[in-house]
PASENU-431740 format. One record per residue: residue number from 0; x, y, z of N, C-alpha, C, O in turn. Coordinates in Angstrom, 2 decimals, padded with zeros to 5 digits, always signed. Layout:
<rs>
k:NUM; neast:X; nnorth:Y; nup:Z; caeast:X; canorth:Y; caup:Z; ceast:X; cnorth:Y; cup:Z; oeast:X; onorth:Y; oup:Z
...
</rs>
This chain:
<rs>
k:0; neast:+000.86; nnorth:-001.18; nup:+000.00; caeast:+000.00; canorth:+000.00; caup:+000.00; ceast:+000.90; cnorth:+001.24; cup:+000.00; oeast:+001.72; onorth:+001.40; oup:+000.90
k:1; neast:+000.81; nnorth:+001.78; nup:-000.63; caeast:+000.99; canorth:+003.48; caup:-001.00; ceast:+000.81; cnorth:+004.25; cup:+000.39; oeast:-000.09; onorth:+003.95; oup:+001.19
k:2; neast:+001.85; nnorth:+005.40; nup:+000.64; caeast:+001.57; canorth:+005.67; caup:+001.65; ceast:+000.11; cnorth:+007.24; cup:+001.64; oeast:-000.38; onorth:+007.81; oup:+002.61
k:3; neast:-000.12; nnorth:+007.44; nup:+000.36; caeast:-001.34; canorth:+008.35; caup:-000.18; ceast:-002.34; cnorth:+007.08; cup:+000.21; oeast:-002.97; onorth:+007.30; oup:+001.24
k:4; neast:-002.61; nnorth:+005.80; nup:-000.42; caeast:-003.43; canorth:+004.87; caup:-000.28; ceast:-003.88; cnorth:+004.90; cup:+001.75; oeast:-005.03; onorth:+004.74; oup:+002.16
k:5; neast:-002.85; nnorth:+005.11; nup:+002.52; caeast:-002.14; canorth:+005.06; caup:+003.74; ceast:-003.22; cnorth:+006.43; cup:+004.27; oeast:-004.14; onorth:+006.35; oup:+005.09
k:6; neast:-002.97; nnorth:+007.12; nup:+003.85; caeast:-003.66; canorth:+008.60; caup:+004.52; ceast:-004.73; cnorth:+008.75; cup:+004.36; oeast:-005.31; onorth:+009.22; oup:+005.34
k:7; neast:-005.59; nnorth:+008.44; nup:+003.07; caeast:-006.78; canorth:+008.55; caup:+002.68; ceast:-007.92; cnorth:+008.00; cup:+002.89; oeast:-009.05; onorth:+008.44; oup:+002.68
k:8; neast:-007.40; nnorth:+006.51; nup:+003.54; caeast:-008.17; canorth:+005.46; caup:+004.33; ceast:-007.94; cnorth:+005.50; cup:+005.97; oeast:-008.50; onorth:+004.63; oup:+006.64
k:9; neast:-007.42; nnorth:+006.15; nup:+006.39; caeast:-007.59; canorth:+006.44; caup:+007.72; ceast:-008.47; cnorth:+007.41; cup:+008.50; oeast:-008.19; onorth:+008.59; oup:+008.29
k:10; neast:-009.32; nnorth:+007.23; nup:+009.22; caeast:-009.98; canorth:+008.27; caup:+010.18; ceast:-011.12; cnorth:+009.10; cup:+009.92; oeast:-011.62; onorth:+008.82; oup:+008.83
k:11; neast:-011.59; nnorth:+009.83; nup:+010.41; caeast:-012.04; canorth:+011.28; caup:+009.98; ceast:-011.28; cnorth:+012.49; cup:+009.28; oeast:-010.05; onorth:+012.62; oup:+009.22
k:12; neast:-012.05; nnorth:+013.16; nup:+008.87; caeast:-011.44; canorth:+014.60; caup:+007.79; ceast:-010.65; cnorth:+014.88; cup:+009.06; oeast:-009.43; onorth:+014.92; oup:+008.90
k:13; neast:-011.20; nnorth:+015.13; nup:+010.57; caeast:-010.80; canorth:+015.84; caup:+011.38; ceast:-009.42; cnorth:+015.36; cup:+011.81; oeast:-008.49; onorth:+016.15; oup:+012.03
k:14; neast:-009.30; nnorth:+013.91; nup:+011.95; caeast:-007.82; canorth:+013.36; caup:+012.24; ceast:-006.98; cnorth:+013.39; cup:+010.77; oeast:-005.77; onorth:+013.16; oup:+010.88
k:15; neast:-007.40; nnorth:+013.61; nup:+009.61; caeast:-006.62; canorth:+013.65; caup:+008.51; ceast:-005.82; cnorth:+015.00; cup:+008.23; oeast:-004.73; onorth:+015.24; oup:+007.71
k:16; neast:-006.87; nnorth:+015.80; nup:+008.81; caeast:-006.46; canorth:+017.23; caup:+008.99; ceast:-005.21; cnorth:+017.32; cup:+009.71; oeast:-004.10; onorth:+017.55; oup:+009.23
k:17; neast:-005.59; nnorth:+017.07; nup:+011.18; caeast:-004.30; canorth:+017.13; caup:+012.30; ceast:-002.78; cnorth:+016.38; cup:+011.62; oeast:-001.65; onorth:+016.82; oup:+011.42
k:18; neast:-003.46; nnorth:+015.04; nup:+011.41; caeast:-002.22; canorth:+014.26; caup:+010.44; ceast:-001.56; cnorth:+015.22; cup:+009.43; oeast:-000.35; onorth:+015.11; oup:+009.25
k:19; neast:-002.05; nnorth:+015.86; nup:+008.98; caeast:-001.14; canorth:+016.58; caup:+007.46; ceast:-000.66; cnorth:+018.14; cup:+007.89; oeast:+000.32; onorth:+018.76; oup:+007.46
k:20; neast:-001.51; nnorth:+018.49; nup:+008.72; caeast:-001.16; canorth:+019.71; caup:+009.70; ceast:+000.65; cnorth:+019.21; cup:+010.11; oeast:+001.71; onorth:+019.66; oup:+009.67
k:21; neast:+000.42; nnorth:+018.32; nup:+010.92; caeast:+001.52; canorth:+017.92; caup:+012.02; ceast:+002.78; cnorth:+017.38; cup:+010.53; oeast:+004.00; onorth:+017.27; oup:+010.65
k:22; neast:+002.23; nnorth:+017.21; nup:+009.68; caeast:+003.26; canorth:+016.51; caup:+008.89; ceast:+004.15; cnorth:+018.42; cup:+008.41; oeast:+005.24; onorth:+019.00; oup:+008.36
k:23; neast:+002.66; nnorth:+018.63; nup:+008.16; caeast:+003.80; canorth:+019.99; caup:+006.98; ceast:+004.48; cnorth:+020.88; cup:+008.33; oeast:+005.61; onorth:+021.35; oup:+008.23
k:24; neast:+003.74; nnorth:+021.04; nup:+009.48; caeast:+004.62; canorth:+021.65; caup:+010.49; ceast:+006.05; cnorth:+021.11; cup:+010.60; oeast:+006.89; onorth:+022.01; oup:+010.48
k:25; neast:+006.57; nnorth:+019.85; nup:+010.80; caeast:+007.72; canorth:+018.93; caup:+010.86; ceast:+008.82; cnorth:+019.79; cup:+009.39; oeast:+009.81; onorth:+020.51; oup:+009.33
k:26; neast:+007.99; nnorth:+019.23; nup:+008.56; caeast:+009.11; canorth:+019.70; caup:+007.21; ceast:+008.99; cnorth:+021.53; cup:+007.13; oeast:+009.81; onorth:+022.09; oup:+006.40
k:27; neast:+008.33; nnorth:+022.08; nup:+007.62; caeast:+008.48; canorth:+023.73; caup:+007.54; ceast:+009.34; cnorth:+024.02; cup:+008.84; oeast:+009.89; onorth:+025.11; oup:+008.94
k:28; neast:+009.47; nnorth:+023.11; nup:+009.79; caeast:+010.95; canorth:+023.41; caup:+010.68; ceast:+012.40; cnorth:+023.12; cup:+010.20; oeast:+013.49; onorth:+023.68; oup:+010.37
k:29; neast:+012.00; nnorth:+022.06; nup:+009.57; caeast:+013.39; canorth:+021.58; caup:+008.47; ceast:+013.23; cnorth:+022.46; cup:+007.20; oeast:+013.80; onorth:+022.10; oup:+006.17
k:30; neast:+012.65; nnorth:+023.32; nup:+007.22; caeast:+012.68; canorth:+024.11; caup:+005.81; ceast:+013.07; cnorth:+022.77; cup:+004.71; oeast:+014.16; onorth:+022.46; oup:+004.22
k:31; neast:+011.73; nnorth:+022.16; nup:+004.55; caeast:+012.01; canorth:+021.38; caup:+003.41; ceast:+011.06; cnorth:+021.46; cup:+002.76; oeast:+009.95; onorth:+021.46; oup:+003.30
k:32; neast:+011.22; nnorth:+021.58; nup:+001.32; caeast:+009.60; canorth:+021.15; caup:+000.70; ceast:+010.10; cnorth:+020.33; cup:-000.86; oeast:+011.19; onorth:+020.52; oup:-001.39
k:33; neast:+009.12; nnorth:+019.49; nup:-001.34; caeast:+009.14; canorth:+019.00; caup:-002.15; ceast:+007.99; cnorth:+018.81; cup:-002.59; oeast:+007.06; onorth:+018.92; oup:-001.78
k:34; neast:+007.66; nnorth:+018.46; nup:-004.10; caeast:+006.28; canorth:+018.21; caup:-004.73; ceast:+005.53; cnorth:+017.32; cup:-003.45; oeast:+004.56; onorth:+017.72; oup:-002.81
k:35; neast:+006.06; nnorth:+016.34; nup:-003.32; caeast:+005.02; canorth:+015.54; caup:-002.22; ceast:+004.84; cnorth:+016.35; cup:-000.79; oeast:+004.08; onorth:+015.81; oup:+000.01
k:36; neast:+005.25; nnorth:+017.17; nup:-000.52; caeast:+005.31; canorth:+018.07; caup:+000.73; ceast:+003.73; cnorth:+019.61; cup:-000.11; oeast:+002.70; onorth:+020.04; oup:+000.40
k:37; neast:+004.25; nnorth:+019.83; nup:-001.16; caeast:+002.88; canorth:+020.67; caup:-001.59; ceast:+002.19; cnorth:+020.07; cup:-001.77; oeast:+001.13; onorth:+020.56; oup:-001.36
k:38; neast:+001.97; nnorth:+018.49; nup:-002.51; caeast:+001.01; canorth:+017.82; caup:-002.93; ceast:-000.44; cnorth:+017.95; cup:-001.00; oeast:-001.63; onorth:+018.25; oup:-001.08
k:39; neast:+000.35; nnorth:+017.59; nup:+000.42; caeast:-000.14; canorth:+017.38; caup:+001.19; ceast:-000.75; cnorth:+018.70; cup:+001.53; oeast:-001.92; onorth:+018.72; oup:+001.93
k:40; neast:+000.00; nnorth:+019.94; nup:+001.39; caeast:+000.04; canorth:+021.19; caup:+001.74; ceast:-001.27; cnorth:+021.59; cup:+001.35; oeast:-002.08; onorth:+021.92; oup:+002.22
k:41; neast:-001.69; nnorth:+021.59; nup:-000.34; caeast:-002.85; canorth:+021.50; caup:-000.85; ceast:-004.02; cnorth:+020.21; cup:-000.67; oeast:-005.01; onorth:+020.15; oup:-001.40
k:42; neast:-003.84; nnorth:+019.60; nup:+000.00; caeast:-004.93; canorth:+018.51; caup:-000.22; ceast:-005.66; cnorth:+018.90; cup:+001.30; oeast:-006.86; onorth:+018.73; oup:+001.55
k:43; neast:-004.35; nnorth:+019.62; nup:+002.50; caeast:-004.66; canorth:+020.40; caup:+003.38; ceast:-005.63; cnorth:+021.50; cup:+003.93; oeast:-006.28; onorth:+021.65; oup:+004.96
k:44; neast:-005.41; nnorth:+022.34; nup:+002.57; caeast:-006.06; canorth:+023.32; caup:+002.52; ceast:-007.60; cnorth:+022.97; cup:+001.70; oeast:-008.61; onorth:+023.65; oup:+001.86
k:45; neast:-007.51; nnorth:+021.81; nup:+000.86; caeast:-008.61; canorth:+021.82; caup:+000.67; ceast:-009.52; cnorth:+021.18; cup:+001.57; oeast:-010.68; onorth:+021.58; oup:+001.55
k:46; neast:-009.12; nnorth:+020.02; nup:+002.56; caeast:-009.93; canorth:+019.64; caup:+003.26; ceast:-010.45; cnorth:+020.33; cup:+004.14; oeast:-011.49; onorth:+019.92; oup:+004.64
k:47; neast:-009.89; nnorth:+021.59; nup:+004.61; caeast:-009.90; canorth:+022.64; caup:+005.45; ceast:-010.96; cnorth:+023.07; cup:+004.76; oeast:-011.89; onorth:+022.47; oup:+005.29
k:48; neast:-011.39; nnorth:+023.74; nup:+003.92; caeast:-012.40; canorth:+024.84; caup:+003.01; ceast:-012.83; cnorth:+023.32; cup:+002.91; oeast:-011.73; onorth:+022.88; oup:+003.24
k:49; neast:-013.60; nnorth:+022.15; nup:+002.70; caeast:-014.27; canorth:+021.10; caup:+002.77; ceast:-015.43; cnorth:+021.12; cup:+004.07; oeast:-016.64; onorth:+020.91; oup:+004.09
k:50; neast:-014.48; nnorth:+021.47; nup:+005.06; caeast:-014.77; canorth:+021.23; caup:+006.51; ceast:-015.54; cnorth:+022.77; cup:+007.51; oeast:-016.32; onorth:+022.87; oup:+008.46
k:51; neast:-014.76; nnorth:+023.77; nup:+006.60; caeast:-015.69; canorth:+025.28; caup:+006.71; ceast:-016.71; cnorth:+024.47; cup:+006.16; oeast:-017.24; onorth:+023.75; oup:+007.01
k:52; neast:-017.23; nnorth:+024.34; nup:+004.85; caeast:-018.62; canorth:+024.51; caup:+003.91; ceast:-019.41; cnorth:+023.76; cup:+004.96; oeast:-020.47; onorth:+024.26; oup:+005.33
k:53; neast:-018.92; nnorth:+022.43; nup:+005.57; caeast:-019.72; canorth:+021.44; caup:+005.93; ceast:-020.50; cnorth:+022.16; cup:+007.09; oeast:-021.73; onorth:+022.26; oup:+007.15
k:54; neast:-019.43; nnorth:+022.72; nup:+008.17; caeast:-019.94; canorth:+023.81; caup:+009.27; ceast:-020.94; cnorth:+024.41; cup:+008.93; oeast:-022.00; onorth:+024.47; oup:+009.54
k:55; neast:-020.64; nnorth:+024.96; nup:+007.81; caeast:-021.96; canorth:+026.38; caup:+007.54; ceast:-023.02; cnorth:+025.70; cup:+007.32; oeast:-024.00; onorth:+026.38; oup:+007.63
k:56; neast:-023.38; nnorth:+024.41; nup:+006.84; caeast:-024.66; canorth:+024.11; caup:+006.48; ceast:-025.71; cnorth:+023.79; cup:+007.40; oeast:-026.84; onorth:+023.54; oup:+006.98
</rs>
């Protein structure tokens, strides 16, 4: 299994959130980024604006 396969099948939005939160915090102390470091960054932010809309309804 893929470790994307790995993230996507685990939990709630709400623990997937914290998970990718806590990941990009780690590599933005190491000032590191790479495509797979934005790939999470954005999938971040969208679950975030996912999780506003859901609130508002």
């Amino acid at each position: 299994m893929i470790m994307d396969e790995l993230l996507n099948n685990l939990g709630a939005p709400e623990d997937k959130i914290k998970r990718y939160q806590a990941c990009v915090n780690e590599f933005d102390q190491l000032n590191f980024d790479d495509v797979y470091i934005r790939k999470i960054r954005n999938e971040l932010i969208s679950l975030e604006k996912n999780m506003k809309r859901t609130d508002t309804r």
